[in-house]
C-alpha positions as CSV (number, residue, x, y, z in Angstrom):
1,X,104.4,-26.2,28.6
2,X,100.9,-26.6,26.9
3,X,99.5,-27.5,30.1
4,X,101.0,-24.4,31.6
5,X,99.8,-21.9,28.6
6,X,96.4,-23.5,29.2
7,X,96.9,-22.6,32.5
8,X,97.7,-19.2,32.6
9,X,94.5,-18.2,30.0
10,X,91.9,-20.1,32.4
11,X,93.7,-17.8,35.0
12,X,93.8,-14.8,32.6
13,X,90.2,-15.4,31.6
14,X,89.1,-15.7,34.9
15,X,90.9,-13.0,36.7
16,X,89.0,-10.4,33.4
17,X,85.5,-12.5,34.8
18,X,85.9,-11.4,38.3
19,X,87.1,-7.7,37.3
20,X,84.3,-7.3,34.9
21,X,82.0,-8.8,37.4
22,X,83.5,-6.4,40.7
23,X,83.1,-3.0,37.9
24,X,79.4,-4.2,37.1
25,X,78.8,-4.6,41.3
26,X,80.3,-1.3,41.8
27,X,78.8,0.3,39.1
28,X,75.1,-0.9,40.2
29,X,76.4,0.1,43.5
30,X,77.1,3.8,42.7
31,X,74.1,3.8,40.8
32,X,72.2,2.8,44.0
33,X,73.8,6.0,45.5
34,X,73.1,8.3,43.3
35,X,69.8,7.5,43.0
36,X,68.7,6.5,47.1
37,X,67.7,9.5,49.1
38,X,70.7,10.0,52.0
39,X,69.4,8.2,55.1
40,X,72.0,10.1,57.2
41,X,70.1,12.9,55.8
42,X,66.5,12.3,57.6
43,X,66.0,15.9,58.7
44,X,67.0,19.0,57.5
45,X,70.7,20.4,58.5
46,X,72.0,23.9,57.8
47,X,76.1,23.5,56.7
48,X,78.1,27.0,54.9
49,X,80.4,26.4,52.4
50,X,83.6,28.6,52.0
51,X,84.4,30.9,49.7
52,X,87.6,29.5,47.2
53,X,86.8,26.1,48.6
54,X,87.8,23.0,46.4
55,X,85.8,20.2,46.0
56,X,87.2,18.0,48.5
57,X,87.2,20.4,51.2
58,X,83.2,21.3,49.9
59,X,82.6,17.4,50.6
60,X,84.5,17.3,54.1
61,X,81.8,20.3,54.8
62,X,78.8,18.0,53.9
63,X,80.9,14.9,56.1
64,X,81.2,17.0,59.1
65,X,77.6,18.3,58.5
66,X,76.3,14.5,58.9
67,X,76.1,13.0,55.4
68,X,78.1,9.7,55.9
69,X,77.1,7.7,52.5
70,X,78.9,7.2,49.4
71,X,82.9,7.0,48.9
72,X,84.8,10.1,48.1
73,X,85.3,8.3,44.5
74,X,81.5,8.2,44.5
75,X,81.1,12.1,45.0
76,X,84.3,12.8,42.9
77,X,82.6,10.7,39.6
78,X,79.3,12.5,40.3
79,X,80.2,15.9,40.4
80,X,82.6,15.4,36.9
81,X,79.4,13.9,35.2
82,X,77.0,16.7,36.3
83,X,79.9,19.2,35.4
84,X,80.0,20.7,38.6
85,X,82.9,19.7,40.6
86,X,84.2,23.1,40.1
87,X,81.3,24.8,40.5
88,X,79.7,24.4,43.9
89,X,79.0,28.2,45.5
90,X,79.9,29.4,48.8
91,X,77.5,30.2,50.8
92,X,74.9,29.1,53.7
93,X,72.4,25.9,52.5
94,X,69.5,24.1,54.2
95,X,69.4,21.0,52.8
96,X,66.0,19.6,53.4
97,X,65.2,16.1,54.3
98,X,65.8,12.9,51.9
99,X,67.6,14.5,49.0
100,X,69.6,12.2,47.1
101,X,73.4,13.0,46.0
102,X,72.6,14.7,42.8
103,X,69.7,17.4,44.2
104,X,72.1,18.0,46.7
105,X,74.9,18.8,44.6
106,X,72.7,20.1,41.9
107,X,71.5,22.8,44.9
108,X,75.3,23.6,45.6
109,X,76.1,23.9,42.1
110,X,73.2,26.7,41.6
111,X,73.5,28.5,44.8
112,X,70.4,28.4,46.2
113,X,71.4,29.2,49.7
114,X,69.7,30.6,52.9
115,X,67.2,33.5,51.9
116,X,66.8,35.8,55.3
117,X,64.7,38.6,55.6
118,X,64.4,42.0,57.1
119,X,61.0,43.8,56.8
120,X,61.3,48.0,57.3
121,X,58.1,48.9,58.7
122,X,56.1,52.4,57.3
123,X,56.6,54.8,59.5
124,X,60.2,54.1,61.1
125,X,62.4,57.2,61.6
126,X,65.8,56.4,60.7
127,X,67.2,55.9,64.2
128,X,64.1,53.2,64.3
129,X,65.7,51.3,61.0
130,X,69.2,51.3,62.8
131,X,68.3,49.7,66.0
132,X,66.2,47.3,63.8
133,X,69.5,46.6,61.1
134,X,72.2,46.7,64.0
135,X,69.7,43.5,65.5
136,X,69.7,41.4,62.6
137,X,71.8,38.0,62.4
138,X,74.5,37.1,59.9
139,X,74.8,40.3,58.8
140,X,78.6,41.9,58.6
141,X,78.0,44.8,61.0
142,X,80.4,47.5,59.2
143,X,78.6,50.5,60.7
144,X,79.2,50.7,64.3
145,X,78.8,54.6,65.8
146,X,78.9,55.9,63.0
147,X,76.9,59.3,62.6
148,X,74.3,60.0,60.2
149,X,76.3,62.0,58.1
150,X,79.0,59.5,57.7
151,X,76.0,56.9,56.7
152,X,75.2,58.7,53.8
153,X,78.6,59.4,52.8
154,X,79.2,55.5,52.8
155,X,75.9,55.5,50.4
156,X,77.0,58.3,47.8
157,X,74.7,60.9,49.3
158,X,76.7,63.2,51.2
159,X,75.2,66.1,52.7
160,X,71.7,64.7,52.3
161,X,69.2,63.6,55.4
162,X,68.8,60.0,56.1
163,X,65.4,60.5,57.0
164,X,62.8,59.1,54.5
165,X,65.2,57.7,52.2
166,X,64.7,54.2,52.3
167,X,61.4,52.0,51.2
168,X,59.4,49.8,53.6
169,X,59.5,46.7,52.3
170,X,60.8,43.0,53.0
171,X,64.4,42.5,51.8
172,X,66.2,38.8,51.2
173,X,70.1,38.9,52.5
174,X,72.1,36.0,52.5
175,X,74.7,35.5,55.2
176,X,77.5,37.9,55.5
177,X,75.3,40.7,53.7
178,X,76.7,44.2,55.2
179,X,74.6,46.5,57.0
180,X,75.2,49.4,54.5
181,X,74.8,47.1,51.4
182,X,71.2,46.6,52.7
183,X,70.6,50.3,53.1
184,X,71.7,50.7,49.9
185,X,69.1,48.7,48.1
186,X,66.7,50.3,50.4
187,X,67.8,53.6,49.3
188,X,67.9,52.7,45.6
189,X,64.5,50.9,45.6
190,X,63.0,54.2,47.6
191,X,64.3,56.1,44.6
192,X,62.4,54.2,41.9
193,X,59.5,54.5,43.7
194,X,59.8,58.6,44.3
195,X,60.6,59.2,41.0
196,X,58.1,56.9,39.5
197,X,55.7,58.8,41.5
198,X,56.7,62.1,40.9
199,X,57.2,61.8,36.6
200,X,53.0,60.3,37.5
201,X,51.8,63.3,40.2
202,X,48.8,64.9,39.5
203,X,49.6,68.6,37.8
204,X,49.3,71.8,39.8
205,X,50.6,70.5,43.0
206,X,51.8,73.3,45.3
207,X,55.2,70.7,45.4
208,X,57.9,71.7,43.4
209,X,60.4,69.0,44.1
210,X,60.1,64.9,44.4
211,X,61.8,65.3,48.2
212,X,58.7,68.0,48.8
213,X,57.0,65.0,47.6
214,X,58.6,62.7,50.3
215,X,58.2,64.6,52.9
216,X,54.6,65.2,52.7
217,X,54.7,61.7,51.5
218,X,56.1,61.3,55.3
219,X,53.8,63.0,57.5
220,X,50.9,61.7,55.3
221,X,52.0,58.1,56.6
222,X,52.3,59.4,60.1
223,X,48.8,60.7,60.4
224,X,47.2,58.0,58.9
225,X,45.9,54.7,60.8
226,X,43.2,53.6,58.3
227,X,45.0,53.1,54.5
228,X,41.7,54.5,53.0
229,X,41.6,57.9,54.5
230,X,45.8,58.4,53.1
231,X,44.5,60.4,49.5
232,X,41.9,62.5,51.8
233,X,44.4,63.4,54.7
234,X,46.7,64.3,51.6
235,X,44.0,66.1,49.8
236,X,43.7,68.4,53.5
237,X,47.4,68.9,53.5
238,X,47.7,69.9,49.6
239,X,44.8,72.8,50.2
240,X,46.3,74.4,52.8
241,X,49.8,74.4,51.5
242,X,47.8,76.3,48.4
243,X,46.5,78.8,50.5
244,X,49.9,79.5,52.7
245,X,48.0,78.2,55.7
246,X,50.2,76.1,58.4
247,X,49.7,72.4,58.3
248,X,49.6,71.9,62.3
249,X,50.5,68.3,62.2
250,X,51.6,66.7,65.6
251,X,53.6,64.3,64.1
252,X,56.3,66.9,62.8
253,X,56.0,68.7,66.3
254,X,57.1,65.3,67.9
255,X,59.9,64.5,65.7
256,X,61.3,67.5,66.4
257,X,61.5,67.0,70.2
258,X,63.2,63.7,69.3
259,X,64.1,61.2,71.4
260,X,63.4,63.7,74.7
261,X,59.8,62.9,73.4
262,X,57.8,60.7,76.3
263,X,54.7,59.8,74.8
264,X,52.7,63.1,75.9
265,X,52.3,65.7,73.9
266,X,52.0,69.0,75.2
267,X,51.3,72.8,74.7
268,X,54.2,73.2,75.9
269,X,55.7,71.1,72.9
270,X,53.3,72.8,70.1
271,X,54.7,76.2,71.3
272,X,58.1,75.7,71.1
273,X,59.8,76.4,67.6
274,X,62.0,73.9,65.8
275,X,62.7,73.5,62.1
276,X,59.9,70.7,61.9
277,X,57.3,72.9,64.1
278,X,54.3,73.0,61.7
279,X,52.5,74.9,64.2
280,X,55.2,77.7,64.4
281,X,56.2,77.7,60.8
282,X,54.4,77.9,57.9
283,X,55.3,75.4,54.5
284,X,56.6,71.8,55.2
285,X,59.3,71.0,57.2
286,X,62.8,70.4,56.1
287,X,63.3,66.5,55.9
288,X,60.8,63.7,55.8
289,X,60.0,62.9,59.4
290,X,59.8,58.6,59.0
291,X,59.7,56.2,55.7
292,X,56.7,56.1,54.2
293,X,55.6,53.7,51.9
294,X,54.4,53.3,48.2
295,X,50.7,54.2,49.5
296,X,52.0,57.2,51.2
297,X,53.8,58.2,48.4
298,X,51.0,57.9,45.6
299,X,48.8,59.8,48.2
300,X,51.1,62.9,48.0
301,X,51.3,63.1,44.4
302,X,47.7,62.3,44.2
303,X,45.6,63.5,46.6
304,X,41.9,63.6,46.9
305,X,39.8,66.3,45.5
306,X,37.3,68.2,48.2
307,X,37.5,71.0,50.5
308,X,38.4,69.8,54.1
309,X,40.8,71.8,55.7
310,X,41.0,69.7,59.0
311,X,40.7,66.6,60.3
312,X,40.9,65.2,63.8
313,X,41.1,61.8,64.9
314,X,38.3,59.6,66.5
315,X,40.5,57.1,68.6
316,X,40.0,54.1,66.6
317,X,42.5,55.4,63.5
318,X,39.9,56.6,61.7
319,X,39.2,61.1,61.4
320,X,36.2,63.2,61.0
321,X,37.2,65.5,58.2
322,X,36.3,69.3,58.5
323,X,35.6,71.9,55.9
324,X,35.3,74.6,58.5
325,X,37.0,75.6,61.8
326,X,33.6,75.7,63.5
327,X,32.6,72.2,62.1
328,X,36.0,71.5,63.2
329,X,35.9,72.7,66.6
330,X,32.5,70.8,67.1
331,X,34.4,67.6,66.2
332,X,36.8,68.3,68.3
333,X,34.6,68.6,71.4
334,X,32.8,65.6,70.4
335,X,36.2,63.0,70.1
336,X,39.2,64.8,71.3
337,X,38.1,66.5,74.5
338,X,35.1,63.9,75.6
339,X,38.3,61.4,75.8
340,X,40.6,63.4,77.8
């Protein structure tokens, strides 16, 4: 019986050895893990996680993805002592090269997924920025045909043009972004920036609205090819608004033949009368004619003092500003008329 007892502790004792010695070699082994940059993981991969997803179905993601190391307990016992087994984001991730199991949960866990970007370029019309939006990649394409007018109801701003109302600049969209939520921040920051402008403008402007503002803010950023002449082509614009004379700007003449437009500009054009005519009607048109940007914009509401009342261009963006129509006229001769 003694023997037996003695037996059984020696059996006891050893079989608590062995346990304590297998948790110490998977404990060192897990440590290992977390620790030792994925091999499976020597280049980058790209993998989306789910919306509602648990974390098991978040870890058969990063399996299918590639990532082979490490038992489920492994992952399981990481995520609870990090704290964010219930807290991975859904969303698209590039996972760069050689992480270990802890940056690459810890990246899950804050969400830092797939930045994209889409650039609006000064000087698009709006039909310009749809073509250029309706191209885009994982983006939720919500808008389809629809007009205009339906655009800007979607955006809160019925009855209003489209035309001028959203800001060239680069935008960061994750996947799934909509189509109209992007307009929308384009809208909103275009908004800041008008107004920001407008409460700074310059006082005795012959403007009496911020959208006066934009528009002239518009055809400023159409006439302009070298960013240092935008304040004196505004200045030009602002003098003969003060003295009711017509701005005669071909940009507005094109935009209102639209899309019909082929390239060449004609007398033919100039002549005929549309709402953005600025040869046939006097003031400024009735909607921006493109986006400009933030230059554009501070341009309008500060122009630059002188008194040039024209300007034509010399063909290498750059214009020969006139304070007479004979000084004018001789430039004209000189760069328009020795070209053609």
């Amino acid at each position: 019986m003694r023997r037996l007892l003695r037996f059984l502790l020696g059996l006891g004792l050893l079989t608590l050895v062995l346990v304590s010695a297998g948790g110490i070699l998977v404990w060192r082994d897990y440590q290992r893990f977390v620790q030792t940059p994925l091999s499976s993981l020597n280049t980058a991969l790209e993998l989306e996680l789910p919306k509602g997803a648990s974390f098991l179905r978040s870890l058969s993601v990063l399996r299918e993805a590639g990532i082979r190391e490490g038992h489920d307990l492994y992952w399981r016992f990481l995520a609870r002592d990090m704290g964010v087994q219930s807290r991975l984001k859904a969303g698209e991730y590039r996972l760069a090269a050689n992480l270990t199991p802890r940056t690459v949960l810890q990246q899950l866990a804050e969400g830092r997924v797939i930045q994209r970007k889409f650039t609006v370029i000064e000087g698009w019309n709006f039909r310009e920025l749809r073509v250029a939006l309706a191209g885009l990649d994982a983006v939720e394409h919500t808008l389809g045909d629809a007009s205009e007018a339906e655009i800007m109801q979607k955006l809160g701003r019925e009855g209003l043009s489209a035309e001028g109302r959203f800001l060239p600049e680069t935008y960061l969209y994750t996947r799934n972004t909509t189509d109209i939520a992007l307009l929308s921040r384009a809208m909103q920051a275009m908004d800041q920036q008008l107004a920001e402008a407008w409460l700074g403008r310059d006082p005795d402007l012959p403007l009496h609205t911020a959208d006066e503002a934009l528009i002239l803010a518009s055809i400023i950023e159409k006439e302009t090819g070298q960013s240092g002449e935008r304040a004196e082509i505004a200045g030009v614009f602002v003098r003969r608004l003060r003295i009711g004379m017509r701005l005669q700007t071909d940009p507005t003449v094109i935009y209102g033949v639209g899309e019909r437009f082929d390239g060449n500009l004609t007398r033919a054009h100039l002549q005929a009368d549309t709402p953005w005519n600025t040869y046939t009607r006097a003031g400024l048109p009735p909607t921006p004619i493109a986006m400009p940007g933030r230059a554009a914009l501070m341009a309008a509401v500060h122009p630059a003092q002188g008194k040039s009342l024209y300007f034509v261009a010399r063909g290498d963006g750059s214009h020969v500003f006139s304070d007479t129509l004979s000084e004018h006229n001789r430039a004209v001769r000189q760069y328009q008329l020795r070209q053609r």
